[in-house]
C-alpha positions in Angstrom: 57.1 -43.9 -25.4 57.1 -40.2 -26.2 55.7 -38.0 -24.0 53.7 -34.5 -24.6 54.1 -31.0 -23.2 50.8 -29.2 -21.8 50.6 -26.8 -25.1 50.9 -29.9 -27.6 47.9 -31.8 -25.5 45.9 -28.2 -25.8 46.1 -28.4 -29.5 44.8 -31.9 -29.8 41.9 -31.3 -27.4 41.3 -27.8 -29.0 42.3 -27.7 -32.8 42.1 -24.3 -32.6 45.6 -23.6 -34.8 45.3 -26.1 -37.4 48.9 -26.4 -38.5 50.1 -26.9 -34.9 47.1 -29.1 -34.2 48.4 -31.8 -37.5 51.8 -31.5 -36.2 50.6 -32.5 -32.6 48.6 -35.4 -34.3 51.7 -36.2 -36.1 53.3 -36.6 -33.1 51.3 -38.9 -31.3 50.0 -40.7 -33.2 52.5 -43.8 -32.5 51.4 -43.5 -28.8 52.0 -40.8 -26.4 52.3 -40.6 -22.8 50.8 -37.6 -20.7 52.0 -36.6 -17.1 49.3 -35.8 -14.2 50.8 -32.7 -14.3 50.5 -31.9 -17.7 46.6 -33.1 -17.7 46.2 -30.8 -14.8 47.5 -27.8 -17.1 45.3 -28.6 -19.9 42.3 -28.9 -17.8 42.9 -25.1 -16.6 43.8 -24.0 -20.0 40.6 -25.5 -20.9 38.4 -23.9 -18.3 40.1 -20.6 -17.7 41.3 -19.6 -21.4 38.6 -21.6 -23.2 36.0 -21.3 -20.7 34.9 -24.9 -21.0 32.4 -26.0 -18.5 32.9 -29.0 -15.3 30.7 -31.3 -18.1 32.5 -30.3 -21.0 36.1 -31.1 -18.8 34.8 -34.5 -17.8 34.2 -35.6 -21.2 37.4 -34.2 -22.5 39.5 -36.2 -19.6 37.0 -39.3 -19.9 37.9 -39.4 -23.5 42.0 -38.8 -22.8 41.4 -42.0 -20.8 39.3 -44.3 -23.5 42.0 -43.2 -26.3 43.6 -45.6 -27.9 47.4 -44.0 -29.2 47.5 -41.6 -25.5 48.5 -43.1 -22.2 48.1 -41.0 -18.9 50.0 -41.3 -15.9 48.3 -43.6 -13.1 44.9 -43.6 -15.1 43.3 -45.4 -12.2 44.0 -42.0 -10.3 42.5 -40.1 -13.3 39.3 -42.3 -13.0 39.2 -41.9 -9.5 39.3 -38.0 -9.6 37.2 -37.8 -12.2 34.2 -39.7 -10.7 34.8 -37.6 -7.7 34.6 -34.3 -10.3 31.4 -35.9 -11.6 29.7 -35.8 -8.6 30.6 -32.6 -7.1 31.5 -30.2 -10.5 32.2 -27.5 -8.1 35.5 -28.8 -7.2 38.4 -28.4 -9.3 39.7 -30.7 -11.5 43.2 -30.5 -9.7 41.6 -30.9 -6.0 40.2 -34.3 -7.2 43.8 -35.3 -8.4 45.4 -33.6 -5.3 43.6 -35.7 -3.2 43.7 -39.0 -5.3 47.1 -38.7 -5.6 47.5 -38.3 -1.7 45.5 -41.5 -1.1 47.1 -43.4 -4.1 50.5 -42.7 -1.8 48.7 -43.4 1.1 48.8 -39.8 2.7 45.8 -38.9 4.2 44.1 -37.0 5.2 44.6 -33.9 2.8 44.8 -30.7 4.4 42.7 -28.2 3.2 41.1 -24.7 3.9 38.5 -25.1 0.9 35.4 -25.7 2.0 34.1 -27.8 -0.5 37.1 -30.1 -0.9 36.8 -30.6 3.3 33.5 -32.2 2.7 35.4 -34.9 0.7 35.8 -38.2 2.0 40.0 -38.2 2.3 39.9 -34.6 2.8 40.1 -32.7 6.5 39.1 -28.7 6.6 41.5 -27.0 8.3 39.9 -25.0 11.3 40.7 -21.0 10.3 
């Protein structure tokens, strides 16, 4: 299965350069597989460049996961992080995959000196 670079996942997910968005399309539309890592790119492209909001985000990654030609890495972690994200939108999208990917692995607690990610259940705030 072919795979897709952060940039060619923001142009399906944005459209905002047409040409580059049909090529993308082009290109997955066979199947395509997209990396944690690459998810957790386009999620910060997505809020920092296009200032997309924590609902906006969990419907974009919701519908990533319901899609029927792109695959993501360990989608039960991409659930998991997400329903985490869902209930506490102040958290970043990468915290919640941080830390599912910790327990996943079976390496918890995750260390943490954010405030809000200590109050997790999985998480331990680091005394400052």
């Amino acid at each position: 299965m072919r795979a897709v670079d952060t940039n060619v996942l923001v142009r399906i997910l944005t459209r905002d350069d047409p040409r580059q968005a049909e090529r993308a399309d082009r290109f997955v539309e066979n199947g395509a597989w997209i990396s944690i890592l690459a998810l957790a790119e386009a999620v910060w492209v997505l809020r920092e460049v296009y200032d997309r909001g924590p609902a906006e985000i969990a419907a974009t990654v919701q519908m990533l996961l319901d899609h029927t030609t792109l695959t993501l890495q360990e989608p039960e972690v991409v659930e998991a992080a997400l329903g985490i994200f869902k209930k506490r939108p102040a958290l970043g999208f990468s915290d919640c995959l941080l830390l599912e990917i910790a327990r996943r692995a079976g390496n918890l607690p995750l260390g943490t000196f954010d405030r809000t990610l200590g109050k997790v259940a999985g998480a331990e705030r680091l005394s400052q």
